[in-house]
PDB file of N, CA, C and O in Angstrom, chain B, residues numbered from 101:
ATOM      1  N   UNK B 101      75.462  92.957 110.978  1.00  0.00           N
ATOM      2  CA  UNK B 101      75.274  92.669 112.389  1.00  0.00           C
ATOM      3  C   UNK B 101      73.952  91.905 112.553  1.00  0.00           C
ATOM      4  O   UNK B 101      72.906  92.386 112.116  1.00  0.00           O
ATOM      5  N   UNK B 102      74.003  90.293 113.401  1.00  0.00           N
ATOM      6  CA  UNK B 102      72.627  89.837 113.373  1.00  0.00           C
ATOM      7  C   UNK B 102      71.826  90.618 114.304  1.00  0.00           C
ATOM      8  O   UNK B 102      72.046  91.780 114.645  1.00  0.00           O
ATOM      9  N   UNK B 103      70.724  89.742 114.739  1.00  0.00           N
ATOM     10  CA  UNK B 103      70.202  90.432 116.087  1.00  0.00           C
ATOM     11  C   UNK B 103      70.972  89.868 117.358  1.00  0.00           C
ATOM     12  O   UNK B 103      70.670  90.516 118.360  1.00  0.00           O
ATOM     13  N   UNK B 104      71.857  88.873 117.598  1.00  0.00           N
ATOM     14  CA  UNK B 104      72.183  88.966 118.594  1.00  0.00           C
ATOM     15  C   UNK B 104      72.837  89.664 118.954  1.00  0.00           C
ATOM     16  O   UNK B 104      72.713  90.151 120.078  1.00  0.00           O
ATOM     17  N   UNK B 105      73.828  89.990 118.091  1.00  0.00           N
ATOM     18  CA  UNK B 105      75.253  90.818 118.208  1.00  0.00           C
ATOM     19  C   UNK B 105      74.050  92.502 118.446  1.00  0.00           C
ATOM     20  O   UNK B 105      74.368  93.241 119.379  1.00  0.00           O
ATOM     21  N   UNK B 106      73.255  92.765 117.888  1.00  0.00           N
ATOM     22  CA  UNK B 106      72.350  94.118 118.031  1.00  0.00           C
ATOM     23  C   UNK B 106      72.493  93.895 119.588  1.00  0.00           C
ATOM     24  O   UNK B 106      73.460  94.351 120.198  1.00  0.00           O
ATOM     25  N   UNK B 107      71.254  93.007 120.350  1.00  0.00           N
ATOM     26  CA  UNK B 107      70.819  93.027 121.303  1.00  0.00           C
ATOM     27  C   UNK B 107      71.444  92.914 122.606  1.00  0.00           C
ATOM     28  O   UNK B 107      70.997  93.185 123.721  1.00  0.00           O
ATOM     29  N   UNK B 108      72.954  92.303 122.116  1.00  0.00           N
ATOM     30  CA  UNK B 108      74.169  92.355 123.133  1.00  0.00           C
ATOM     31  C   UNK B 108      74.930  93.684 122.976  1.00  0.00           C
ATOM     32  O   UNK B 108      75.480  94.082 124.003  1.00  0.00           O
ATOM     33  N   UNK B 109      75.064  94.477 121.816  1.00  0.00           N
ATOM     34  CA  UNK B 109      76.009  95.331 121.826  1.00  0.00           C
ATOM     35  C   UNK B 109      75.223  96.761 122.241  1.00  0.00           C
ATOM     36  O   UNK B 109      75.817  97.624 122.888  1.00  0.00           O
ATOM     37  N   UNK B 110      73.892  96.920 121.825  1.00  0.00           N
ATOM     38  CA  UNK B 110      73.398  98.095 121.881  1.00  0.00           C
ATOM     39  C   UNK B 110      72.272  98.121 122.682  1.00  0.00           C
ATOM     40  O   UNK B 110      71.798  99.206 123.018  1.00  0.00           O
ATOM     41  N   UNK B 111      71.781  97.078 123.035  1.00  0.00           N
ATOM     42  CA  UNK B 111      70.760  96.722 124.063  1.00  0.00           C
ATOM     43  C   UNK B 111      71.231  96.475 125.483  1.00  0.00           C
ATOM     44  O   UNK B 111      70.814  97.050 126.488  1.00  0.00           O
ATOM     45  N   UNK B 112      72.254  95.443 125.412  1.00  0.00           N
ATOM     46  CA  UNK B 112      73.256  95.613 126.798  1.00  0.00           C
ATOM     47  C   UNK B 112      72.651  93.749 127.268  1.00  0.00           C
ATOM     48  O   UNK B 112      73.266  93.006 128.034  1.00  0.00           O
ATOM     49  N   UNK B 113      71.565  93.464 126.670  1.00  0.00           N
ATOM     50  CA  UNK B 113      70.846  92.213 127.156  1.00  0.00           C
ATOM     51  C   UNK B 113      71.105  90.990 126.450  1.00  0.00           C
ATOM     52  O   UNK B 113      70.364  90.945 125.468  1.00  0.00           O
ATOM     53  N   UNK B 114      71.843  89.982 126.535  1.00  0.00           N
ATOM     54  CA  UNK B 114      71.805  88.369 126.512  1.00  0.00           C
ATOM     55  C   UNK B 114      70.194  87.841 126.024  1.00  0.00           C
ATOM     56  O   UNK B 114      69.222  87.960 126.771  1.00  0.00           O
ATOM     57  N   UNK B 115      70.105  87.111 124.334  1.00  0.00           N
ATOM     58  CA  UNK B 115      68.920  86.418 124.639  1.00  0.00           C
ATOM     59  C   UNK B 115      68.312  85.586 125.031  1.00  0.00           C
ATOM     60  O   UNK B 115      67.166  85.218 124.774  1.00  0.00           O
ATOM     61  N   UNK B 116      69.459  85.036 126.050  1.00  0.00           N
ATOM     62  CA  UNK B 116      68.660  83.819 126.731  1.00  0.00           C
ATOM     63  C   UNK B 116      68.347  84.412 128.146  1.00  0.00           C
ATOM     64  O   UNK B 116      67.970  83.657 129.042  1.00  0.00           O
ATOM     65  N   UNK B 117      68.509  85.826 128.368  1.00  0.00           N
ATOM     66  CA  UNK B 117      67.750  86.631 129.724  1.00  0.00           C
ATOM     67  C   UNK B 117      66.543  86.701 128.667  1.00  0.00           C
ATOM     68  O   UNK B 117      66.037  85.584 128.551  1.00  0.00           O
ATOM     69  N   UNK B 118      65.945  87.645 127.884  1.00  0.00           N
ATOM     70  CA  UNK B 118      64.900  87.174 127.106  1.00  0.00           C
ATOM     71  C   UNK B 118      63.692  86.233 127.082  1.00  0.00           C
ATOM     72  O   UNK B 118      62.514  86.499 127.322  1.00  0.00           O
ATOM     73  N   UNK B 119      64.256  85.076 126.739  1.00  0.00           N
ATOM     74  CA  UNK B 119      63.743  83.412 126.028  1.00  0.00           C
ATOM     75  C   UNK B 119      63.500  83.190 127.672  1.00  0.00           C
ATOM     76  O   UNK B 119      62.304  82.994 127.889  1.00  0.00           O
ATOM     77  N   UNK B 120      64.311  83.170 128.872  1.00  0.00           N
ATOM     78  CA  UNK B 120      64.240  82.816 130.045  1.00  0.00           C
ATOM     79  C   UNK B 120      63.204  83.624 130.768  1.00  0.00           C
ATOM     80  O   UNK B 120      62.721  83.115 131.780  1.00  0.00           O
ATOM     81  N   UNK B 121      62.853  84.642 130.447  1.00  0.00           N
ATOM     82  CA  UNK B 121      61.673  85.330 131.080  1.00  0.00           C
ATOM     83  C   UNK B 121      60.632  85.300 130.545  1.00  0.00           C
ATOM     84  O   UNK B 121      59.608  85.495 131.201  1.00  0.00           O
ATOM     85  N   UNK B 122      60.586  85.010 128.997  1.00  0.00           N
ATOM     86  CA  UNK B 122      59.088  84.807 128.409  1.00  0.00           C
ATOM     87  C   UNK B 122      58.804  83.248 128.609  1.00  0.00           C
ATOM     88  O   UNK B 122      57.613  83.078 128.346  1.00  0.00           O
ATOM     89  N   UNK B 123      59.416  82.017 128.971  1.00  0.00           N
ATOM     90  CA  UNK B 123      59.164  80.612 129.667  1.00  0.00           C
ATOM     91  C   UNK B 123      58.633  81.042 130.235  1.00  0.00           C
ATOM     92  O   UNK B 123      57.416  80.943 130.080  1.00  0.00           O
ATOM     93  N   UNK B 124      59.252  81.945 131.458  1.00  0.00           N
ATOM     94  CA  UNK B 124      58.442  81.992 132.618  1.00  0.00           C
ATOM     95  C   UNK B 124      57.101  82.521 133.132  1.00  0.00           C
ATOM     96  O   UNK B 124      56.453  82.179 134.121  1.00  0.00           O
ATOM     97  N   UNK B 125      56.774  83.766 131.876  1.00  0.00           N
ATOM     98  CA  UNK B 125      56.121  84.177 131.716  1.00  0.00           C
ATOM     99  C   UNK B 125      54.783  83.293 131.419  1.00  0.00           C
ATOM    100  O   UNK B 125      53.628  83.513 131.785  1.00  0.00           O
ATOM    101  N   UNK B 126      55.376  82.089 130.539  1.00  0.00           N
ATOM    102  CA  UNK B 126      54.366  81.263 129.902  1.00  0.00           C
ATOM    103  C   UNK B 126      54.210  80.022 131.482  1.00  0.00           C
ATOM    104  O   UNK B 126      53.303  79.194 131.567  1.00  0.00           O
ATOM    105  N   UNK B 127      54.684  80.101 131.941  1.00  0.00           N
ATOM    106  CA  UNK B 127      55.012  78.983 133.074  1.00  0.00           C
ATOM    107  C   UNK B 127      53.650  79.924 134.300  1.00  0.00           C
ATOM    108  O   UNK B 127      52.720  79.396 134.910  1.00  0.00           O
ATOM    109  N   UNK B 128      53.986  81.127 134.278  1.00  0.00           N
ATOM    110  CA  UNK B 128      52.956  81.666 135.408  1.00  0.00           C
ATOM    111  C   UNK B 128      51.672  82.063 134.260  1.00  0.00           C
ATOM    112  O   UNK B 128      50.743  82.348 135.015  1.00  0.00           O
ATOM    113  N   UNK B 129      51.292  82.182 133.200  1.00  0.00           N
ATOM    114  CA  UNK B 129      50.058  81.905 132.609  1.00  0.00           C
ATOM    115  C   UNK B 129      49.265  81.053 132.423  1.00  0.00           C
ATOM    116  O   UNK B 129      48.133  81.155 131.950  1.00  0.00           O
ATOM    117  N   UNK B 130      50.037  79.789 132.933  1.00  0.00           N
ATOM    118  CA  UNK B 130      49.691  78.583 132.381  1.00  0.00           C
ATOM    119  C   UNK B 130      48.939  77.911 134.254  1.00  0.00           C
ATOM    120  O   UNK B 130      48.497  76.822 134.620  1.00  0.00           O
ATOM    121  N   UNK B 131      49.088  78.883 134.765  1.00  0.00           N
ATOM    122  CA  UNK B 131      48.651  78.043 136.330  1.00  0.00           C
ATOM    123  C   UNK B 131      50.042  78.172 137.532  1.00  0.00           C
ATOM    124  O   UNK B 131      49.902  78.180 138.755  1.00  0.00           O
ATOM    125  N   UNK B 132      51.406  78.267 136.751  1.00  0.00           N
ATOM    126  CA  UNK B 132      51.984  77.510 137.736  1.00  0.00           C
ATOM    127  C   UNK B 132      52.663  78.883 138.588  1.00  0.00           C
ATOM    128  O   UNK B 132      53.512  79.671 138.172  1.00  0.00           O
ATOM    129  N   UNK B 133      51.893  78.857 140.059  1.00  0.00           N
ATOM    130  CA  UNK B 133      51.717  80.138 140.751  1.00  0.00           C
ATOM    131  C   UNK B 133      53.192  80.197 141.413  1.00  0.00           C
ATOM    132  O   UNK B 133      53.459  81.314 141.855  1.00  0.00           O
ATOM    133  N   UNK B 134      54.262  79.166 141.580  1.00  0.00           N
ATOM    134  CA  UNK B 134      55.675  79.189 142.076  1.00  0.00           C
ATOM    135  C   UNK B 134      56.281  79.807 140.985  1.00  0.00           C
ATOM    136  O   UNK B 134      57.501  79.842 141.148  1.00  0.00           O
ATOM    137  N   UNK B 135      56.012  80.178 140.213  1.00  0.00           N
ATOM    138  CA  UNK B 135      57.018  80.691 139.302  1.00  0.00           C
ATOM    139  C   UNK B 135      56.762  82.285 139.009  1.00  0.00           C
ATOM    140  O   UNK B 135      57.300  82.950 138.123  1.00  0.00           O
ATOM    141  N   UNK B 136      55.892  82.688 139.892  1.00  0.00           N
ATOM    142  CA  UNK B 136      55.459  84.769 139.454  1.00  0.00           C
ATOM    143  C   UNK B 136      56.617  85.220 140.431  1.00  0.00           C
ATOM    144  O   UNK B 136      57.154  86.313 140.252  1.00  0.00           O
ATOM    145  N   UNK B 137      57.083  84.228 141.663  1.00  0.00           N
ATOM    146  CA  UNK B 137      58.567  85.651 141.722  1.00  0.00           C
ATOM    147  C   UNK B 137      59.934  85.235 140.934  1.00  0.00           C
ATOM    148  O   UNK B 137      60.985  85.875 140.959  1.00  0.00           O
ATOM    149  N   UNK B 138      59.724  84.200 140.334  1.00  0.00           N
ATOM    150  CA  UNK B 138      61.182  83.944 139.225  1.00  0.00           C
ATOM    151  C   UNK B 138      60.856  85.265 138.156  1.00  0.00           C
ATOM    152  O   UNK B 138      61.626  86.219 138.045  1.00  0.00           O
ATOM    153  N   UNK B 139      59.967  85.170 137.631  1.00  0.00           N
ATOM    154  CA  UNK B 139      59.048  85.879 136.731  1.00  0.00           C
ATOM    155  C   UNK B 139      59.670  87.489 137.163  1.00  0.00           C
ATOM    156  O   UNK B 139      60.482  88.131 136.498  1.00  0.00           O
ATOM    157  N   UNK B 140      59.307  87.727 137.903  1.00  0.00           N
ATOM    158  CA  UNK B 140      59.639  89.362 138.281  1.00  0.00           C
ATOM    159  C   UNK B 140      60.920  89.407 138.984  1.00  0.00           C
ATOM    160  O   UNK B 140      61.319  90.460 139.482  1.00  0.00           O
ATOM    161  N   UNK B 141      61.646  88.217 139.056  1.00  0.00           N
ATOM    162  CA  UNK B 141      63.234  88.718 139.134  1.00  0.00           C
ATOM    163  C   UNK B 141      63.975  89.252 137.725  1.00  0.00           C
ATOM    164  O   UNK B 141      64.757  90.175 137.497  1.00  0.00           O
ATOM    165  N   UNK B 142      63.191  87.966 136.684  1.00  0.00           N
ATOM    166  CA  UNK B 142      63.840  87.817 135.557  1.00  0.00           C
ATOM    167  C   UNK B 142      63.235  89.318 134.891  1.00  0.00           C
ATOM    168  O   UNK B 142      64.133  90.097 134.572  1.00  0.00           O
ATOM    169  N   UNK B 143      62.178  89.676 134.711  1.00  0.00           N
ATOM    170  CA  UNK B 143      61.679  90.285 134.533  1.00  0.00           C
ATOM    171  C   UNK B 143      62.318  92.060 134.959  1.00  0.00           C
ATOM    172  O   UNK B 143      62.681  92.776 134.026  1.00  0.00           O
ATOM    173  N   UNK B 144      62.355  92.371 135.827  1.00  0.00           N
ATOM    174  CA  UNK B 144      63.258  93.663 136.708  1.00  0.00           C
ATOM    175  C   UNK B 144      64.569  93.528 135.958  1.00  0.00           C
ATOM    176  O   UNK B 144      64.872  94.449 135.199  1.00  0.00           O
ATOM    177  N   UNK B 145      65.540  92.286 136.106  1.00  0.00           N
ATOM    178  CA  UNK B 145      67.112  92.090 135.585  1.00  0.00           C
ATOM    179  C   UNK B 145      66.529  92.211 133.640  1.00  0.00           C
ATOM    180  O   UNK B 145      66.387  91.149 133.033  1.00  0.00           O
ATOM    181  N   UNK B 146      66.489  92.411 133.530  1.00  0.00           N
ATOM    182  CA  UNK B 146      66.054  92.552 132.092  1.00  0.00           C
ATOM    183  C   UNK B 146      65.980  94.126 131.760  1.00  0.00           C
ATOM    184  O   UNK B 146      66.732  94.733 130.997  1.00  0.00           O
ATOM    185  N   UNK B 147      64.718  94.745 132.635  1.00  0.00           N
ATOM    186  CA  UNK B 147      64.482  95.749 132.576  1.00  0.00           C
ATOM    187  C   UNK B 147      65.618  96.718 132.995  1.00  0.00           C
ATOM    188  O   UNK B 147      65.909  97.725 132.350  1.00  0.00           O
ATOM    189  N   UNK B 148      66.294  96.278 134.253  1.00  0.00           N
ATOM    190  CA  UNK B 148      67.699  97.106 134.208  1.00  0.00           C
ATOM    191  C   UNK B 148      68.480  97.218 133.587  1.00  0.00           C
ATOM    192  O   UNK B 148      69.102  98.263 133.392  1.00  0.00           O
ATOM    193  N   UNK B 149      68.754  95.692 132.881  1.00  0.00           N
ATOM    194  CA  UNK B 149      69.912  95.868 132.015  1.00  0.00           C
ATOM    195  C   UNK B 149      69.307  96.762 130.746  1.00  0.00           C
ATOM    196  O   UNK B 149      70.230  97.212 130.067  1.00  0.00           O
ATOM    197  N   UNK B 150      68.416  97.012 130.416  1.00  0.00           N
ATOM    198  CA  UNK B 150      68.018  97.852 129.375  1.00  0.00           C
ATOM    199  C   UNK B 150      67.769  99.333 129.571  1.00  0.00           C
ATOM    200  O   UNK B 150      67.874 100.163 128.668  1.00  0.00           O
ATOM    201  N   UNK B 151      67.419  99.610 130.871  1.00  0.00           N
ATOM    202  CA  UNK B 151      67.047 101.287 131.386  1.00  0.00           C
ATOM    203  C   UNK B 151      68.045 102.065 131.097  1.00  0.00           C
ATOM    204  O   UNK B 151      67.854 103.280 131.144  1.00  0.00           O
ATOM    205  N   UNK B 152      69.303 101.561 130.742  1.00  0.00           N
ATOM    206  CA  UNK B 152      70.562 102.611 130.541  1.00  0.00           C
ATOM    207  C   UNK B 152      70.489 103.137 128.840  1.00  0.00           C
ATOM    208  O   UNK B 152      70.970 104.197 128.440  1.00  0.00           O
ATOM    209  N   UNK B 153      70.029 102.485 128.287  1.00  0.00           N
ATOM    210  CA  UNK B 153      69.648 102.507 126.367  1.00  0.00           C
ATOM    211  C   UNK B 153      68.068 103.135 126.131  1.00  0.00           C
ATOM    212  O   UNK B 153      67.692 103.538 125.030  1.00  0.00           O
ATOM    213  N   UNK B 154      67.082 103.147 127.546  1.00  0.00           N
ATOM    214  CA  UNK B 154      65.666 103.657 127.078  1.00  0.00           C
ATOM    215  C   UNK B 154      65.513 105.170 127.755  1.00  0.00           C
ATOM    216  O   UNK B 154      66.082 105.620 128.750  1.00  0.00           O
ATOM    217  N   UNK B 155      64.849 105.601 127.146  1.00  0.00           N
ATOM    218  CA  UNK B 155      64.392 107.504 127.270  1.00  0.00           C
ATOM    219  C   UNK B 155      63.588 107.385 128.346  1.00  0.00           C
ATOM    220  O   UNK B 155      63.052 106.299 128.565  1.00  0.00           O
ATOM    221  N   UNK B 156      63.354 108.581 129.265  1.00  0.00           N
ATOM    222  CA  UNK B 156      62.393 108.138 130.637  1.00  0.00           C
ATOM    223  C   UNK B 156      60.834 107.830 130.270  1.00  0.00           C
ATOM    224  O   UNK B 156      59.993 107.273 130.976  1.00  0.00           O
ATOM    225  N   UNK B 157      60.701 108.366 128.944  1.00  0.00           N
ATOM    226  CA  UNK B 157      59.114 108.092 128.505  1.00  0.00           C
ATOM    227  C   UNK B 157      58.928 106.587 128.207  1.00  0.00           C
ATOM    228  O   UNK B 157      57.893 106.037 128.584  1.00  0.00           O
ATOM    229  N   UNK B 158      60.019 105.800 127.453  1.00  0.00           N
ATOM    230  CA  UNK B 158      60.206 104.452 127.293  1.00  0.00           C
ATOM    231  C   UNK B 158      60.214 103.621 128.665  1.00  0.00           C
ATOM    232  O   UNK B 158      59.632 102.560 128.891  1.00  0.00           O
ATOM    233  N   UNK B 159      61.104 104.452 129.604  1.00  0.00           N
ATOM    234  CA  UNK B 159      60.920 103.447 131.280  1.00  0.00           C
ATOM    235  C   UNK B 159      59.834 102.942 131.185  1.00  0.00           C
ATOM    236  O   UNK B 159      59.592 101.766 130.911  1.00  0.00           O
ATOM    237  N   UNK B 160      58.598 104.364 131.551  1.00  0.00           N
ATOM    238  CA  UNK B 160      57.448 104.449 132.004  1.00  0.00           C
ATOM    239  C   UNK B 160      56.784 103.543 131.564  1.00  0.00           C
ATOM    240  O   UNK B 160      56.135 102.791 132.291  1.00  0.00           O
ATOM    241  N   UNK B 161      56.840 103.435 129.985  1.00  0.00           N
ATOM    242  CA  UNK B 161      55.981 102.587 129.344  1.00  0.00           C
ATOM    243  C   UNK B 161      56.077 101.177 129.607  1.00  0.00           C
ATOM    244  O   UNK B 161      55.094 100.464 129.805  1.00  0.00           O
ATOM    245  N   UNK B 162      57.589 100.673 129.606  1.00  0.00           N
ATOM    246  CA  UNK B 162      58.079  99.325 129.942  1.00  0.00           C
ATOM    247  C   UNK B 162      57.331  99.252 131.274  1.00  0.00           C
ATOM    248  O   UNK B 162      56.293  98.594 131.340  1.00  0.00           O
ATOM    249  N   UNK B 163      57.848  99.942 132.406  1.00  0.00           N
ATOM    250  CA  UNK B 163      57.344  99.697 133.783  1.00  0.00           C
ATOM    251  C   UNK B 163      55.647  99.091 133.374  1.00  0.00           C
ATOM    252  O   UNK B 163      55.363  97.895 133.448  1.00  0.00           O
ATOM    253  N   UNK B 164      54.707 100.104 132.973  1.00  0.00           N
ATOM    254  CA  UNK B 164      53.289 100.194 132.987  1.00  0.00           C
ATOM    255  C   UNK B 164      52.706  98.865 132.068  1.00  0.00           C
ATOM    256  O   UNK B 164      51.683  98.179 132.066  1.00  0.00           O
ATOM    257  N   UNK B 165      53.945  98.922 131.314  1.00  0.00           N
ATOM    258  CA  UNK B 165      53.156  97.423 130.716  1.00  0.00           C
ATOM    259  C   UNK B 165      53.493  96.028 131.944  1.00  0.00           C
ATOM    260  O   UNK B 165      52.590  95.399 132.495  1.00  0.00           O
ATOM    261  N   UNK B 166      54.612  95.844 132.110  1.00  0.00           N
ATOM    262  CA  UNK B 166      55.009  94.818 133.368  1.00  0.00           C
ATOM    263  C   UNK B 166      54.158  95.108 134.209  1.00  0.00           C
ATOM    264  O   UNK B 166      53.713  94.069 134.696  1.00  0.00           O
ATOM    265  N   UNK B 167      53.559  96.271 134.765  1.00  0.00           N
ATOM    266  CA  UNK B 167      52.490  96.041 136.083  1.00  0.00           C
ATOM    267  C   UNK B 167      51.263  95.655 135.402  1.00  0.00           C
ATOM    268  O   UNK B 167      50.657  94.822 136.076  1.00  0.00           O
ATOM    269  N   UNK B 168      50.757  95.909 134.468  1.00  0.00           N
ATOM    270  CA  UNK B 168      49.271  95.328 134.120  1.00  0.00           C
ATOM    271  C   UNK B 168      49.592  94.041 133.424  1.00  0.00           C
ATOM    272  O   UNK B 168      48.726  93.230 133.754  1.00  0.00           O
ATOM    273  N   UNK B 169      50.463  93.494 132.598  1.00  0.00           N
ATOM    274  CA  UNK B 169      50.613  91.876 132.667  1.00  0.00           C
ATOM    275  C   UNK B 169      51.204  91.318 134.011  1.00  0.00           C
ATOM    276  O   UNK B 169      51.793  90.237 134.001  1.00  0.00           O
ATOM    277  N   UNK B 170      51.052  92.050 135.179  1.00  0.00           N
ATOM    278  CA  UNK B 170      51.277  91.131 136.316  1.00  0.00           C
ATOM    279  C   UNK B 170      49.965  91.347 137.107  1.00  0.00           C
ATOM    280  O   UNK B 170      49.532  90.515 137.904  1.00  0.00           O
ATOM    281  N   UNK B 171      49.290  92.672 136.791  1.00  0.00           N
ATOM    282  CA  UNK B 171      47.485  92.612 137.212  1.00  0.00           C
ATOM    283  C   UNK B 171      47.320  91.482 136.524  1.00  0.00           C
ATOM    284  O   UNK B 171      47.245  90.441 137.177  1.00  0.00           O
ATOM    285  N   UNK B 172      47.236  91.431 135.226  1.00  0.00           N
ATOM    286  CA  UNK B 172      46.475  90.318 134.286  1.00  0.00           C
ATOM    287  C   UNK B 172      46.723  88.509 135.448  1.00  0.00           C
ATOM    288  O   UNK B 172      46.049  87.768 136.162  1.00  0.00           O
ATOM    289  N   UNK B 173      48.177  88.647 134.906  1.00  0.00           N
ATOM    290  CA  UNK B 173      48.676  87.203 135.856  1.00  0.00           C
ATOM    291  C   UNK B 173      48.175  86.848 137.011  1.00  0.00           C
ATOM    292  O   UNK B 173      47.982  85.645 137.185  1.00  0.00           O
ATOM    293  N   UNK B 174      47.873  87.708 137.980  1.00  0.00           N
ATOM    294  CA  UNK B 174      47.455  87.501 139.410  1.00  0.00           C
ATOM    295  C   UNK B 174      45.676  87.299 139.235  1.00  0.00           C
ATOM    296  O   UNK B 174      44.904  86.707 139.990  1.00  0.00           O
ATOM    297  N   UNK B 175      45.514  87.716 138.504  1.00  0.00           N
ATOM    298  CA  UNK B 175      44.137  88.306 138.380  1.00  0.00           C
ATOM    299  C   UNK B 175      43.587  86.625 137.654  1.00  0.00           C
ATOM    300  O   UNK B 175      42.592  85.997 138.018  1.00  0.00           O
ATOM    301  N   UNK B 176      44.411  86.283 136.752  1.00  0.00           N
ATOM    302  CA  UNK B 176      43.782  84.840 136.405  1.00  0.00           C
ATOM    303  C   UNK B 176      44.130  83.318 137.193  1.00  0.00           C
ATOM    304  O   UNK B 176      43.598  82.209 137.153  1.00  0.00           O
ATOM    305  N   UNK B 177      45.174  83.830 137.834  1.00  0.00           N
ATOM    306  CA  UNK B 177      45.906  82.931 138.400  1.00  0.00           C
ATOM    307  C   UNK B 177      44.676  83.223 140.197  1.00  0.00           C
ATOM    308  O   UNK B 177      44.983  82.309 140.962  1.00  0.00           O
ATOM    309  N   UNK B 178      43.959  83.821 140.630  1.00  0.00           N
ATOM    310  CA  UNK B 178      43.114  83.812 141.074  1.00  0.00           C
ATOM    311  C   UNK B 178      41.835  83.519 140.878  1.00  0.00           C
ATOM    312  O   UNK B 178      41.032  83.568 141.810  1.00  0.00           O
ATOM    313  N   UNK B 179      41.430  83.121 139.441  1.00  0.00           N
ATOM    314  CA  UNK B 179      40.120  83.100 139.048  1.00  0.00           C
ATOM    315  C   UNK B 179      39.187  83.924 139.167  1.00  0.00           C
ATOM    316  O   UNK B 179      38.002  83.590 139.138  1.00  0.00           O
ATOM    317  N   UNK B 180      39.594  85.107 139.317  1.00  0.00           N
ATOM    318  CA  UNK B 180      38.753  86.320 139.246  1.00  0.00           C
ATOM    319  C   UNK B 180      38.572  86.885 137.499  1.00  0.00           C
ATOM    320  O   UNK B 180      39.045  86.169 136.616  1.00  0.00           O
ATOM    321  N   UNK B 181      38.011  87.921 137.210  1.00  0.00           N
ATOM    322  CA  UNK B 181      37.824  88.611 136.165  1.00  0.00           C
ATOM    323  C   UNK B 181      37.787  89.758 137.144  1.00  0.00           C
ATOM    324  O   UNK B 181      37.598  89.746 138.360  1.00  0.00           O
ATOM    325  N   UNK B 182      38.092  91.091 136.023  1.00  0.00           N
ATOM    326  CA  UNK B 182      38.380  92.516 136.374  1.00  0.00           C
ATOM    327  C   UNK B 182      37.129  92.786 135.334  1.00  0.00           C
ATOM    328  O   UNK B 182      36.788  92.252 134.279  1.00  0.00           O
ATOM    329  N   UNK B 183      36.521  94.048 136.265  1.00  0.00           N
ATOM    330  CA  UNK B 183      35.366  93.989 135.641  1.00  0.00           C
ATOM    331  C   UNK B 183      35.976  95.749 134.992  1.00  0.00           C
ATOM    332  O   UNK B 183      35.270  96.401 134.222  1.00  0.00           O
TER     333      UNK B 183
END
């Protein structure tokens, strides 16, 4: 079994939902501030399609990392630093 056939059969997720959210990811790091709510659509549809395969301690963790790389994002995409 490659990894796609893994990541479609037992993951539940398509890798071009994936590849399509880390662009975007790179698209709102890079400056471009129209693209942080594509970003957290793609981002959420990802995470759902996977919450049915992760343990509630795994949610948590997924959730907690997506909110502090979206502190991070906002936070540079403002020109601030977090002190």
């Amino acid at each position: 079994m490659n990894i796609k056939e893994t990541m479609r059969n037992k993951i539940g997720i398509e890798p071009q939902d994936l590849s399509g959210a880390a662009k975007t990811a790179v698209d709102v790091y890079q400056g471009r501030v129209d693209k942080l709510p594509q970003l957290m659509k793609e981002g959420s549809q990802v995470i759902q399609k996977m919450s049915s395969k992760l343990t509630r301690t795994q949610m948590i963790i997924t959730v907690g990392v997506l909110a502090a790389g979206l502190v991070f994002a906002v936070t540079r995409l403002k020109g601030t630093r977090m002190a």
